[in-house]
C-alpha positions as CSV (number, residue, x, y, z in Angstrom):
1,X,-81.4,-24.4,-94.0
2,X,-83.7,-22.1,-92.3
3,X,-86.2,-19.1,-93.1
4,X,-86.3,-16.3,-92.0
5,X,-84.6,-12.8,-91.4
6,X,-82.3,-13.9,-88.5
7,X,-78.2,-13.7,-89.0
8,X,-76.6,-17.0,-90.3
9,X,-74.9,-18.8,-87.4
10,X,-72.5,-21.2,-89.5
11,X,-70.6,-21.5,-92.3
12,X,-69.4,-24.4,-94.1
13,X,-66.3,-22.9,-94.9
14,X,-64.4,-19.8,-94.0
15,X,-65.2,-16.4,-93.8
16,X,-63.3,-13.0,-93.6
17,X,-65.8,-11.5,-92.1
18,X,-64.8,-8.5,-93.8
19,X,-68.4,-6.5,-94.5
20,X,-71.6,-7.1,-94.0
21,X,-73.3,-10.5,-95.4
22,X,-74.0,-10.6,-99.4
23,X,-78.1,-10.1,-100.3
24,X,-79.7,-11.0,-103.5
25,X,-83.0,-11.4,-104.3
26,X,-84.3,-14.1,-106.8
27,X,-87.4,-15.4,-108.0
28,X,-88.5,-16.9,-105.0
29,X,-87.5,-14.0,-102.3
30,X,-84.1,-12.9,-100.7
31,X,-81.2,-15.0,-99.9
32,X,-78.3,-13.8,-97.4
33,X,-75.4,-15.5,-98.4
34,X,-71.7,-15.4,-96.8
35,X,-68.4,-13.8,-97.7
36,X,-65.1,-15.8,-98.2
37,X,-62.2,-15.0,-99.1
38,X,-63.1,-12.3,-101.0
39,X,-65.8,-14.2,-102.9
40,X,-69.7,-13.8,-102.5
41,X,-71.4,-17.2,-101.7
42,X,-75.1,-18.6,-100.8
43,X,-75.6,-22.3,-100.4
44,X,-78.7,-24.2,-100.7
45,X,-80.8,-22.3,-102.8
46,X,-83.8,-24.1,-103.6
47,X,-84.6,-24.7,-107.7
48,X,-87.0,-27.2,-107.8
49,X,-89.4,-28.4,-104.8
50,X,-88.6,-31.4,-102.9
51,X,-89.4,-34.6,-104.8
52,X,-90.3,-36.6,-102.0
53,X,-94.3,-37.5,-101.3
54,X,-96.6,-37.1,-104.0
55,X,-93.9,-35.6,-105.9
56,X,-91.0,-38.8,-105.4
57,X,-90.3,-40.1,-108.9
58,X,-91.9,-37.0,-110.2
59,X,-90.5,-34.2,-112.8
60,X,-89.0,-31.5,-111.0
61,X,-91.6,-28.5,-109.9
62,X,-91.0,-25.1,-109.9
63,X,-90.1,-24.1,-106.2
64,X,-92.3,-21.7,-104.3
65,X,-91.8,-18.5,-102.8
66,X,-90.6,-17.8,-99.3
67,X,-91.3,-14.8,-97.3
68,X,-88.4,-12.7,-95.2
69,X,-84.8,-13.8,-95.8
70,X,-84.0,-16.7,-96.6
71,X,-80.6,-17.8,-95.3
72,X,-78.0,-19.4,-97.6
73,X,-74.9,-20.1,-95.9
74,X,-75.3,-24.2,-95.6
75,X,-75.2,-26.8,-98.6
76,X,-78.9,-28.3,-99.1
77,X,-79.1,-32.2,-98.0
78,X,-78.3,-34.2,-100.8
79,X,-80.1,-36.7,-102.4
80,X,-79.7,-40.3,-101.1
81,X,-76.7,-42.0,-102.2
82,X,-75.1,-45.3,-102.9
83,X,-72.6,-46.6,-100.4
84,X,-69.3,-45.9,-102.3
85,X,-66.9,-43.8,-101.0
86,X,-69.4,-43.1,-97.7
87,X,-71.8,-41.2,-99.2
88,X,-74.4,-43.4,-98.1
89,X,-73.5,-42.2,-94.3
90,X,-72.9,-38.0,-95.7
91,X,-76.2,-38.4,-97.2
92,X,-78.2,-39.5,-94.1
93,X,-76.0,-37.4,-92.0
94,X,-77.6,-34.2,-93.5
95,X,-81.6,-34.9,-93.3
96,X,-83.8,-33.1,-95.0
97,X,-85.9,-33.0,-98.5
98,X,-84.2,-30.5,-100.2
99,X,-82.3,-32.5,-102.0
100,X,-82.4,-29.9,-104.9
101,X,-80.6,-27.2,-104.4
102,X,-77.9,-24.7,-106.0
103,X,-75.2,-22.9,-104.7
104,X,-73.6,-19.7,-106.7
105,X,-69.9,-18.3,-105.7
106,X,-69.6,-14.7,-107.0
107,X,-67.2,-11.6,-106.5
108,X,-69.5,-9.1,-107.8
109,X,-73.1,-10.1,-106.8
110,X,-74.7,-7.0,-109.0
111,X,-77.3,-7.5,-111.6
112,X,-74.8,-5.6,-114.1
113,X,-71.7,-7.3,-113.8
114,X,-71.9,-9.6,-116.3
115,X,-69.6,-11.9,-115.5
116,X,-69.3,-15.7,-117.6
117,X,-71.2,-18.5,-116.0
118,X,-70.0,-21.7,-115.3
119,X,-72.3,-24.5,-114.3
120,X,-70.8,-27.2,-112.5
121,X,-72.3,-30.8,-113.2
122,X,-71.0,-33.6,-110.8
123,X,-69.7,-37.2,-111.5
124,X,-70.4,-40.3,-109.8
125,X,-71.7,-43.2,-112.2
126,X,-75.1,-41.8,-111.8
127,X,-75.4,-43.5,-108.2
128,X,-73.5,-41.3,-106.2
129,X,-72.6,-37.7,-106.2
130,X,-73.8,-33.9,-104.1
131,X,-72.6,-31.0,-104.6
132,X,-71.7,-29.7,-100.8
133,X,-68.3,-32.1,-101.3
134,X,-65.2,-29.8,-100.4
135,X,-63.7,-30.8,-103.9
136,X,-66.4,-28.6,-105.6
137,X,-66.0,-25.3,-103.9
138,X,-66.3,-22.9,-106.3
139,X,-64.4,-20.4,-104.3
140,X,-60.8,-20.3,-106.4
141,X,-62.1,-20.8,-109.6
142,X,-64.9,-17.4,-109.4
143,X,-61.6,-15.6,-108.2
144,X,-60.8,-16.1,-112.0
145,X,-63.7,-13.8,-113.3
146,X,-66.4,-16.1,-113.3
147,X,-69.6,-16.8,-111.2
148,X,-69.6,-20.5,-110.1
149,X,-72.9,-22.8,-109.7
150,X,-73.2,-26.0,-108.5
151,X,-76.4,-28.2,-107.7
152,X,-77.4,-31.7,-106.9
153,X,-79.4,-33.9,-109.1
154,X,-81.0,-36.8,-108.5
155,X,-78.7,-40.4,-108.3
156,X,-79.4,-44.2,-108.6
157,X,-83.1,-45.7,-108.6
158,X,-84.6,-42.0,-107.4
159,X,-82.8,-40.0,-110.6
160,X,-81.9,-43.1,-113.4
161,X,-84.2,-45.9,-112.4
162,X,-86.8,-47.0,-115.3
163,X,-89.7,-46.7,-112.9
164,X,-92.9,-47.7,-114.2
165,X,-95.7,-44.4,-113.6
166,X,-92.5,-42.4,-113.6
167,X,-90.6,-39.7,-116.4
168,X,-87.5,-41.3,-117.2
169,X,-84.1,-39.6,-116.8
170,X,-85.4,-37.4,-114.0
171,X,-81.8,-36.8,-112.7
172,X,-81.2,-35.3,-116.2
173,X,-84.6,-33.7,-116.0
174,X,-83.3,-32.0,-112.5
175,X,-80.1,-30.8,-114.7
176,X,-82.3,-28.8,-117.1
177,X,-84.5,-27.4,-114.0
178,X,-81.2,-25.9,-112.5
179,X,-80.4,-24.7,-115.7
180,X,-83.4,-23.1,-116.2
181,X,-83.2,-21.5,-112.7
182,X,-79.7,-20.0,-113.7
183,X,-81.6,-18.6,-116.9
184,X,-83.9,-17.0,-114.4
185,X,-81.8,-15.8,-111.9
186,X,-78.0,-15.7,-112.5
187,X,-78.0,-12.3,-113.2
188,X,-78.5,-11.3,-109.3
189,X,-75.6,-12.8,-108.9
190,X,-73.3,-11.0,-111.3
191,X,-74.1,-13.4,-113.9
192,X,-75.0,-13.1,-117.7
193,X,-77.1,-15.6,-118.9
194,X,-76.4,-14.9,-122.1
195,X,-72.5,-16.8,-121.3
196,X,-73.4,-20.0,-119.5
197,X,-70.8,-23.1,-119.8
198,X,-71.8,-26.0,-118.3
199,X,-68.9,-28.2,-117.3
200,X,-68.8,-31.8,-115.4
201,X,-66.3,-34.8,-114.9
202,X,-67.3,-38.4,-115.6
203,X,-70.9,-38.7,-115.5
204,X,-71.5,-35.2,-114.9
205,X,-69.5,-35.4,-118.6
206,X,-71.4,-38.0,-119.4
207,X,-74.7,-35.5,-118.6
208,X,-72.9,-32.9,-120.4
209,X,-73.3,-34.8,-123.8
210,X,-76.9,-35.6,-122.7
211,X,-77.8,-32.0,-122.5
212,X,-76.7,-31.3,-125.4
213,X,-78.7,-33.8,-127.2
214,X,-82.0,-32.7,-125.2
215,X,-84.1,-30.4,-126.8
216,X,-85.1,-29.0,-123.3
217,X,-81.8,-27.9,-123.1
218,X,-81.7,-25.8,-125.7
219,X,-81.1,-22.3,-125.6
220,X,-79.5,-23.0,-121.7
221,X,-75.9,-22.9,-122.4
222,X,-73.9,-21.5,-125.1
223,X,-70.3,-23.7,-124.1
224,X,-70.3,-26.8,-123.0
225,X,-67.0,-28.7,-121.4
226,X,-67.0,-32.6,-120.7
227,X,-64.4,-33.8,-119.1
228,X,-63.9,-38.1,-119.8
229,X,-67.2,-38.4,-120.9
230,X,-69.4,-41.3,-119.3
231,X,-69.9,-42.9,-122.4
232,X,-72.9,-45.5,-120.8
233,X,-76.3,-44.9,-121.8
234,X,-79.1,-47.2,-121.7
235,X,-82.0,-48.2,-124.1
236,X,-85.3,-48.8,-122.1
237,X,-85.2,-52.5,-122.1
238,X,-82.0,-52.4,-120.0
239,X,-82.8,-49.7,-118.2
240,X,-86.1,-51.6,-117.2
241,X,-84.4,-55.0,-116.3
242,X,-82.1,-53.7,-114.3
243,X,-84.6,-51.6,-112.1
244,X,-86.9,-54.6,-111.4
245,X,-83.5,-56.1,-110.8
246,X,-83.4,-53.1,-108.1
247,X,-86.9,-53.7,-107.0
248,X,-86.6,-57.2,-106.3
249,X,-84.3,-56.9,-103.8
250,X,-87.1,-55.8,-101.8
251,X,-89.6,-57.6,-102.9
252,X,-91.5,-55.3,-104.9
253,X,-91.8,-53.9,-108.6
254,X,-90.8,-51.5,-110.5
255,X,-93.3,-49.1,-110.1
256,X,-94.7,-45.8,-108.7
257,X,-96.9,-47.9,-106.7
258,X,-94.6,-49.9,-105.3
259,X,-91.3,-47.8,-104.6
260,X,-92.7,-44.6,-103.4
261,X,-93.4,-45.7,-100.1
262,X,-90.0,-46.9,-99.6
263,X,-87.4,-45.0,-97.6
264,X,-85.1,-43.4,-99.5
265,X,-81.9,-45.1,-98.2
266,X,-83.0,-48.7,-98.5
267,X,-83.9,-47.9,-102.2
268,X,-80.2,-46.5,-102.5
269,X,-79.3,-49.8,-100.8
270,X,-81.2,-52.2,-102.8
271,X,-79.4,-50.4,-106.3
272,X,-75.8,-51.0,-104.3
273,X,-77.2,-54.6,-104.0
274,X,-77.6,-55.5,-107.4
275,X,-74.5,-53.3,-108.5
276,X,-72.3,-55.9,-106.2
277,X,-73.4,-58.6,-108.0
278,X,-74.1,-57.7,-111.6
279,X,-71.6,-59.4,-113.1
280,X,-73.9,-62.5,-112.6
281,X,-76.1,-60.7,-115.2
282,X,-73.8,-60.5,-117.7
283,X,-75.1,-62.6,-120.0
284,X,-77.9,-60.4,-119.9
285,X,-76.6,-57.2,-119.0
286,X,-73.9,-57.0,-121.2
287,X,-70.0,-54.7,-120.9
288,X,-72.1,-52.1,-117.8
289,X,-72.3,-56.1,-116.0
290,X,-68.7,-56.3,-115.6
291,X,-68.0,-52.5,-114.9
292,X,-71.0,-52.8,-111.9
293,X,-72.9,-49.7,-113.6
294,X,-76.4,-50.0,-112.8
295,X,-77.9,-46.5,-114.0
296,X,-77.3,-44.3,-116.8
297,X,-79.3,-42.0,-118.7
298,X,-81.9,-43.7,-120.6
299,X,-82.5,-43.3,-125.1
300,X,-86.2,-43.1,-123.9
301,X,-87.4,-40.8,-126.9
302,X,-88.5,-38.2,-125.0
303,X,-86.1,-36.2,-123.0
304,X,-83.1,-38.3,-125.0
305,X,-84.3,-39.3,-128.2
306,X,-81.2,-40.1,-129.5
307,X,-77.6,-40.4,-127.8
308,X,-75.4,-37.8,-127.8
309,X,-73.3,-38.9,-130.7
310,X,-75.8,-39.2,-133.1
311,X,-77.2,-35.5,-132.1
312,X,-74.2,-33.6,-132.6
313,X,-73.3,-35.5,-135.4
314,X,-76.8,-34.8,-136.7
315,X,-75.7,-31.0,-136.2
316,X,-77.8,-30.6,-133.0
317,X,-74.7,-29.2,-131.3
318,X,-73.2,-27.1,-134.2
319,X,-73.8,-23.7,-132.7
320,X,-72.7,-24.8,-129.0
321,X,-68.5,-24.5,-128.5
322,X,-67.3,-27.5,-126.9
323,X,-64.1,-28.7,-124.7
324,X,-63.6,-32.0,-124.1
325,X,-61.1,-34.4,-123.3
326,X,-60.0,-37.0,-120.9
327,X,-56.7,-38.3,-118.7
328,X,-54.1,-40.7,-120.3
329,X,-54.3,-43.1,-117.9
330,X,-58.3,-43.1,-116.9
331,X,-59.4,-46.1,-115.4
332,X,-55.9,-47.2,-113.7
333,X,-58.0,-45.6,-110.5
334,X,-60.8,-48.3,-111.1
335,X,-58.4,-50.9,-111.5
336,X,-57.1,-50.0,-107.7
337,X,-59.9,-49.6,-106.1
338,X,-61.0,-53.1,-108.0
339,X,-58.0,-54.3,-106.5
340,X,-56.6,-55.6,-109.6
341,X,-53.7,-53.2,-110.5
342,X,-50.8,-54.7,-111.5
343,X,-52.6,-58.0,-110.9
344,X,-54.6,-58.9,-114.4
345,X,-54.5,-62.3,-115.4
346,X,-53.9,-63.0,-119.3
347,X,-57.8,-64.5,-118.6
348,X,-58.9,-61.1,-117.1
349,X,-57.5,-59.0,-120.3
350,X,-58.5,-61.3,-122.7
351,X,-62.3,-60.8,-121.6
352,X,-62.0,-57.2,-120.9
353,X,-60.8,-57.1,-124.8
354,X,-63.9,-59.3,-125.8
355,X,-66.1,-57.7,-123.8
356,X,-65.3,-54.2,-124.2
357,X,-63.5,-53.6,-127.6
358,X,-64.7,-52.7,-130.8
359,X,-66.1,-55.3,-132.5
360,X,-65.0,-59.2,-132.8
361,X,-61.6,-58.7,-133.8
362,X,-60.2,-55.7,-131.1
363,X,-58.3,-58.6,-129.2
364,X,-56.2,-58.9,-132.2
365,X,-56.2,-55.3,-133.1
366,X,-55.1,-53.9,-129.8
367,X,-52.3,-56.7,-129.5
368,X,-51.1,-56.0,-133.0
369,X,-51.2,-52.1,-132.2
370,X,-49.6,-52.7,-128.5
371,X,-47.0,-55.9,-129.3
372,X,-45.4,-55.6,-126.1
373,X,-48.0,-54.5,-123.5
374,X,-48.7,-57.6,-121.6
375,X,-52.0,-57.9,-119.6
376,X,-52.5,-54.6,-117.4
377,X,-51.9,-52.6,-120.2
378,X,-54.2,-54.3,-122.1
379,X,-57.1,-54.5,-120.1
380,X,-56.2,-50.6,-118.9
381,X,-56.5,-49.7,-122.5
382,X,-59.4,-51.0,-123.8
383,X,-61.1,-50.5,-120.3
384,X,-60.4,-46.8,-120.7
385,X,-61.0,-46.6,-124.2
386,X,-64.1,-47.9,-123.7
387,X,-65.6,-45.9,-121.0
388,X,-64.3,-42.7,-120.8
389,X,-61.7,-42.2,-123.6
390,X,-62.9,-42.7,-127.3
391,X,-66.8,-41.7,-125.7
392,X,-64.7,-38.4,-125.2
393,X,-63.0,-38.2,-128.6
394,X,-65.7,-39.6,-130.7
395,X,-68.2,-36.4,-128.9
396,X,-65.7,-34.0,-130.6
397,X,-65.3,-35.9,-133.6
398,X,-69.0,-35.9,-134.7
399,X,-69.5,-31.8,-133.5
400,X,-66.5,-31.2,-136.0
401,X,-68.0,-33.3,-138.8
402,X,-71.3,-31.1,-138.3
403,X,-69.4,-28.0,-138.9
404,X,-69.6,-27.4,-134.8
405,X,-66.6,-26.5,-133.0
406,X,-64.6,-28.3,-130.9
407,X,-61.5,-28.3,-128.9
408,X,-59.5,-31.3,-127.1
409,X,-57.1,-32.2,-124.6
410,X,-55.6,-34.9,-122.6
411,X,-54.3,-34.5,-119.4
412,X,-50.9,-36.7,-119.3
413,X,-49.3,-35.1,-115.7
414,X,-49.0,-38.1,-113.5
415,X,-50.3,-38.1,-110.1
416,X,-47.7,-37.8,-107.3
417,X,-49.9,-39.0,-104.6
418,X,-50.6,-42.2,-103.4
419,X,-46.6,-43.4,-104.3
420,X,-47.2,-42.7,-107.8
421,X,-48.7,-45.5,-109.5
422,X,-51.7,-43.9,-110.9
423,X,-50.3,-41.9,-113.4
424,X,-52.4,-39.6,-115.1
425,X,-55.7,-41.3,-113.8
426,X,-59.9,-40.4,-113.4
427,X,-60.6,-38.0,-111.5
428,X,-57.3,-36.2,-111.6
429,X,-58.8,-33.3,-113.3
430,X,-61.1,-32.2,-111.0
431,X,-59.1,-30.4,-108.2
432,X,-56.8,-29.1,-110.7
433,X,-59.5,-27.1,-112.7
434,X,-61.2,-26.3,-109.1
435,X,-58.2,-25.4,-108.1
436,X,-58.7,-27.1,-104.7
437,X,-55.4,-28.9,-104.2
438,X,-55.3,-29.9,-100.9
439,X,-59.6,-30.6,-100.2
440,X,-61.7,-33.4,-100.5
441,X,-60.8,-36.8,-101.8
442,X,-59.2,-36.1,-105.1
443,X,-56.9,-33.8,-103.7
444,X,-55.2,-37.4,-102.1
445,X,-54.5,-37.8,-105.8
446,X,-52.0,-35.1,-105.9
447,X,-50.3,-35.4,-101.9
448,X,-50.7,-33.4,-98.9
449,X,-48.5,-30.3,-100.1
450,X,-49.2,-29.5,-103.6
451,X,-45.9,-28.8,-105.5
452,X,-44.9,-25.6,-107.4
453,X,-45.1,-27.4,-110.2
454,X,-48.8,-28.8,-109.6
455,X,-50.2,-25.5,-108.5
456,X,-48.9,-23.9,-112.1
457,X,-50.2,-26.8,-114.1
458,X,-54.1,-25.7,-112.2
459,X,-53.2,-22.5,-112.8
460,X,-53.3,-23.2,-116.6
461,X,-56.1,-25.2,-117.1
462,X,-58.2,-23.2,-114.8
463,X,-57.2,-20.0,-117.3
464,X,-58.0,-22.2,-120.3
465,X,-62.0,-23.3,-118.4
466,X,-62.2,-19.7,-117.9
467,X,-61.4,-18.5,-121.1
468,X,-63.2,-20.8,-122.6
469,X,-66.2,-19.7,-120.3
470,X,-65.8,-16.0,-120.8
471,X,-64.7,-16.2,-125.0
472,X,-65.0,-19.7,-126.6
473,X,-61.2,-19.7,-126.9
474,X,-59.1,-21.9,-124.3
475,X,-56.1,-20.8,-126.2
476,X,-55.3,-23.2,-128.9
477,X,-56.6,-24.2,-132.0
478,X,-60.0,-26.4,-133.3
479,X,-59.7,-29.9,-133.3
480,X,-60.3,-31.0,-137.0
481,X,-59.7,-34.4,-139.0
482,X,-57.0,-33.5,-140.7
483,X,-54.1,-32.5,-138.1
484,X,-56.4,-33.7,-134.6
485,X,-54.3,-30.8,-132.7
486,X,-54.8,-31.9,-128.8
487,X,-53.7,-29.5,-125.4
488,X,-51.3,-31.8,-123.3
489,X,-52.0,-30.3,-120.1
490,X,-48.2,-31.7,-118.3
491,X,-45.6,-30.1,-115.7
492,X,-43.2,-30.5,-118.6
493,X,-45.3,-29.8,-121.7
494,X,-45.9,-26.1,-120.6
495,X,-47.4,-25.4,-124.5
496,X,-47.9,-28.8,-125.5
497,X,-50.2,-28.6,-128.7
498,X,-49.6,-31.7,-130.4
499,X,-51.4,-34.4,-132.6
500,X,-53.6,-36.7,-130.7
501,X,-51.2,-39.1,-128.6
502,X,-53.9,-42.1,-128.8
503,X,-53.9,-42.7,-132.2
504,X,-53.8,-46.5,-132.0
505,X,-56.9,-46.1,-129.8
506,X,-58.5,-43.9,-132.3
507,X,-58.0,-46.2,-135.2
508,X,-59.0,-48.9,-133.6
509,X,-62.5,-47.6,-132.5
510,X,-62.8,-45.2,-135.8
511,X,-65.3,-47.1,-137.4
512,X,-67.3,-47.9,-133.8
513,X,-70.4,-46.2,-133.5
514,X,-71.6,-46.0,-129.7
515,X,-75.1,-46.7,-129.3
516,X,-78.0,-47.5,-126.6
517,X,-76.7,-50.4,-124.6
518,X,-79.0,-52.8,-125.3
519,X,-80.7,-55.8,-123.2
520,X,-78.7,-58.7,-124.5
521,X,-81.0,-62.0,-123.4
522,X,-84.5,-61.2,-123.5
């Protein structure tokens, strides 16, 4: 990204060239953006300075002015990355240390538009994730009548890692900063900031229900939307172990001292090294041992003094509307990409039900509820319940028993793509509510040529995100504790309200209360 009043000279995705490039000016100066497709957009706009040097480890800072015009047609470098999916290699392929940076899509970039806001929050399993991935172009979904933002945030050791000398949750902490900049400077953009939703998938759902349990968040966001909420966070002591863990991989401790010397990508490489063999910690480590989670956000009581559960239900979250849901089948995709699908041993379920159910007597609750499911059932169940699917419920759950509001849904449309076998998996939700069928690496999810019938189902949920965003409504009713009316989002449930399908999940967990993961062998 450079500085300066010349012309852009590249995009990073296409242009109609139709008028004259887009100009707004924000705190820190004017930004020339680009036009596509009809839409205003301006990449890598700085909200924070760069946390790198005496800054690395560090709160975010308020970024400083710039003089001229500042382009903003190319995506900010990430941060560094863990190796999954290559985005170790994307990372270091776009150098830089602006790793913080937002990017706003917009078809009316005037200060009195007043357009909804929707603030896009990135998944990952806190170790990976930037916001420049084709997947989250904002493009389609501002052509609904919203303005789109989406940022980076600190990953792994740099964002999660108990550090001592350090703020914990800094990755959160970058969250709130981007918020904050929105606050600042969304209406130059078309933007009221008196309508901001955030939104994210996974652990970007997962920071969703963090943010709404900060304090520094308040007053940021009026809507919130999680979708299959991350349900992993980590008391100190865990949080701690598992960083000198990190830190001992190259020879060093876990501190300030120690780490911020280090380049960036062998950091990132020494948290992939202890992910790859964490389930030799287990002992210690507990159920985030044998999914190979090494960062979460941390219950430090500061920036999270409690965990999201306990907030809302405390009432923290009564006055912000929430959507939230998850995908029938969530983790099937994990249990492919673990290589075990269609593959568990009786062995395999049998400690996925001790280690990740409810208490000492799920095994015999979740065969009793599921009499025929044999072992890939069983450890898909309680592996989704677990991580992403009763985290989910439970959030809306306690907003409803605060007097908050809530709606649900579950997205049941199976996958076409990759022959089929993934039903209605993680991750599945994302290019539909983008609307980006055919880019990035969910889109594989769905097949090379979306079908009629997958382009109407995005259709719909991006009309209920945006109506959500621009009303509090997503068109159908509260979830409550008496009917638990749900949206099935399926090609052939067109209007599906119905009562919640997982109800032998539901009982099952209803007495669980999620807490701080705890450090099991001290």
């Amino acid at each position: 990204m450079t500085v300066g009043d010349s012309e852009p000279s590249e995009l990073s995705g296409p242009s109609d060239h139709s008028g004259s490039r887009p100009e707004v000016r924000v705190v820190g100066g004017v930004l020339c953006g680009s036009r596509e497709a009809g839409v205003a957009v301006f990449r890598g706009i700085p909200f924070a300075e760069p946390p790198v040097g005496p800054l690395r480890f560090a709160a975010p800072r308020p970024v400083r002015g710039w003089d001229g015009v500042r382009s903003a047609v190319l995506y900010g470098p990430p941060p560094p990355q863990g190796g999954h999916f290559g985005m170790d290699a994307l990372a270091r392929d776009a150098a830089g240390d602006d790793w913080l940076t937002v990017n706003v899509w917009s078809t009316d970039p005037s200060p009195d538009a007043g357009l909804p806001v929707m603030v896009w929050i990135q998944g990952g399993a806190y170790s990976i994730g930037m916001s420049g991935l084709p997947e989250y172009d904002g493009g389609r979904l501002a052509r609904d009548g919203v303005v789109v933002v989406t940022f980076n945030y600190r990953v792994g050791l740099e964002g999660y890692g108990q550090i001592d000398g350090a703020p914990a949750n800094r990755g959160l902490l970058d969250q709130i900063a981007a918020l904050e900049w929105v606050r600042d400077n969304i209406r130059a953009f078309g933007g009221d900031p008196g309508r901001v939703t955030v939104f994210g998938q996974s652990a970007g759902a997962g920071s969703v229900a963090a943010l709404l349990a900060a304090e520094r968040a308040v007053g940021l966001f009026g809507r919130a939307v999680a979708q299959s909420v991350q349900g992993t966070y980590f008391s100190p002591e865990l949080a701690a172990d598992i960083s000198a863990a990190c830190a001992a991989e190259l020879g060093l401790r876990p501190t300030v001292a120690d780490l911020s010397g280090v380049d960036p990508t062998r950091l990132a490489a020494a948290g992939d090294a202890v992910g790859a063999k964490m389930n030799s910690w287990a002992d210690r480590w507990g159920p985030v041992a044998h999914r190979a989670i090494p960062f979460s956000p941390v219950i430090d009581g500061d920036t999270l003094r409690v965990t999201p559960w306990q907030a809302l239900a405390n009432g923290a979250g009564r006055d912000i509307e929430l959507l939230v849901g998850h995908t029938r089948d969530e983790t099937r995709l994990l249990a492919a990409l673990d290589g075990v699908l269609g593959q568990v041993t009786p062995e395999q379920a049998e400690t996925a039900l001790r280690v990740f159910g409810p208490g000492p007597v799920a095994a015999r609750r979740y065969r009793e509820a599921f009499p025929a499911a044999g072992p890939d059932e069983l450890y898909e169940l309680v592996s989704s319940d677990w991580l992403f699917r009763m985290p989910s419920l439970h959030l809306a759950q306690c907003q409803t028993a605060a007097g908050g509001r809530a709606h649900v849904y579950e997205l049941t449309w199976s996958a076409p793509g990759m022959g089929g076998v993934l039903g209605a998996c993680h991750g599945l939700d994302v290019p539909l509510v983008f609307g980006n069928l055919d880019r990035g690496q969910p889109a594989a999810l769905i097949g090379e040529s979306p079908s009629p019938e997958a382009e109407e189902l995005s259709a719909r949920m991006r009309a209920a995100w945006t109506s959500f965003a621009a009303h509090g409504d997503p068109g159908w009713p509260v979830y409550d504790t008496r009917e638990r009316l749900v949206r099935l989002f399926d090609v052939e449930t067109r209007a599906g309200v119905a009562a919640y399908p997982e109800a032998a999940s539901r009982q099952i967990w209803q007495d669980h209360t999620f807490t701080a993961l705890p450090l099991l062998d001290r």
